[in-house]
C-alpha positions in Angstrom: 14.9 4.4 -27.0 17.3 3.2 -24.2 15.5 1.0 -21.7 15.9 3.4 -18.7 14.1 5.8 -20.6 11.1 3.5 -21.7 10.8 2.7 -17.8 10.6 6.0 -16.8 8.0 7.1 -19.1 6.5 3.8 -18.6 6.0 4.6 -14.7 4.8 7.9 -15.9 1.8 6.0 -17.6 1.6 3.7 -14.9 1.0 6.7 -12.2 -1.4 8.4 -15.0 -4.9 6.2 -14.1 -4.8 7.3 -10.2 -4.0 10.8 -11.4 -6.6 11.4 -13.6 -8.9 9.7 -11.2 -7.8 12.2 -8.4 -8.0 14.9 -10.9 -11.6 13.5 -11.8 -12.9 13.8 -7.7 -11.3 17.3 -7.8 -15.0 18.8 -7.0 -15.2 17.2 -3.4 -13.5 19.4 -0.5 -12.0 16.5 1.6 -9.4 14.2 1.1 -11.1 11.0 0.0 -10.3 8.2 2.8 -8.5 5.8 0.7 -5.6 8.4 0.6 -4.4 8.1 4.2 -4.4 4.2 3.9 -1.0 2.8 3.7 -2.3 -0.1 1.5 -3.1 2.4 -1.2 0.2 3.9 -1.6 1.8 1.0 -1.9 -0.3 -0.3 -4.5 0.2 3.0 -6.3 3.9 1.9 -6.1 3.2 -1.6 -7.2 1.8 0.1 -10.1 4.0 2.4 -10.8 6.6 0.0 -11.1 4.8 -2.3 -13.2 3.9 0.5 -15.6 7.5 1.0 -16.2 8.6 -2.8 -16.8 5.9 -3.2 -18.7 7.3 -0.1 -21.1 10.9 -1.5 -20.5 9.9 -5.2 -22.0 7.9 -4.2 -25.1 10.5 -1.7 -26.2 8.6 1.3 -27.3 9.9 4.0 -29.9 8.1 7.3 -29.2 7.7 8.8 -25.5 4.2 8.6 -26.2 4.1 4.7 -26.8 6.2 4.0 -23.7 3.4 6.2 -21.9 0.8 4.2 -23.2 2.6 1.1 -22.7 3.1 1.9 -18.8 -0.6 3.6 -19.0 -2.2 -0.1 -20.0 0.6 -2.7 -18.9 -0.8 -2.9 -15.1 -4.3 -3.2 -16.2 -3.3 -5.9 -18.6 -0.9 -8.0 -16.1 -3.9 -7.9 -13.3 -6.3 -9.1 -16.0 -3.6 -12.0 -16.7 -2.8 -12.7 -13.1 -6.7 -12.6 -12.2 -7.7 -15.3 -15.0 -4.4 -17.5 -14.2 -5.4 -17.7 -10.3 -9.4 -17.7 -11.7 -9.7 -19.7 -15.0 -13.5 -19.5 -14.6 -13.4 -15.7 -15.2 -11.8 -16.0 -18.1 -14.3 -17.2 -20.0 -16.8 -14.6 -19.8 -17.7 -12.4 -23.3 -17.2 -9.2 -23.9 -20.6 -8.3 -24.0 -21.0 -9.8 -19.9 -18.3 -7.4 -19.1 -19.2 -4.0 -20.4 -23.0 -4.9 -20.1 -23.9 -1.5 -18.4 -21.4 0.9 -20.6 -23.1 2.8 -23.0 -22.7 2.1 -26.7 -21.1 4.6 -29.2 -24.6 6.1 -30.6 -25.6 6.6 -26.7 -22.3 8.2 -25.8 -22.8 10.6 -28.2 -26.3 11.6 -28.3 
């Protein structure tokens, strides 16, 4: 896969998390607030951009992993970034972070 490809379907992923959340609020008749703030939109740009690079460095060779690539990459990076400017945070356990998520058994029942 070329790498113009793999950033374009990497900024595909990268736009996926805000448009399944939007998707998600679908039930509610007004436009939620944080749409009319310009901060948001350029974050969604932010995002969308780092979705593709993200795709574009690790050289994907489906569609689908350059999607999946772009879908994670800006989660990952801000994770990175956040525990490079915060080493304190990156010590905490798996089991402090997702404290409150149900487990497998619960999801299911």
């Amino acid at each position: 896969m070329s790498t113009s490809t793999a950033f374009l379907w990497g900024m595909l992923g990268g736009v996926l998390p805000d448009v399944l959340q939007l998707i998600q609020s679908n039930n509610k008749t007004k436009i939620p607030d944080y749409l009319k703030k310009p901060w948001w939109w350029v974050i969604l740009g932010i995002t969308i951009l780092l979705g593709g690079v993200a795709s574009m460095l690790l050289d994907p060779t489906s569609a689908g992993q350059a999607v999946a690539l772009g879908f994670g990459g800006p989660e990952v990076l801000r994770r990175l970034a956040g525990s490079a400017l915060n080493p304190a945070s990156s010590t905490a356990t798996p089991t402090t972070v997702a404290s409150n998520t149900p487990t497998l058994t619960e999801y299911l029942a």
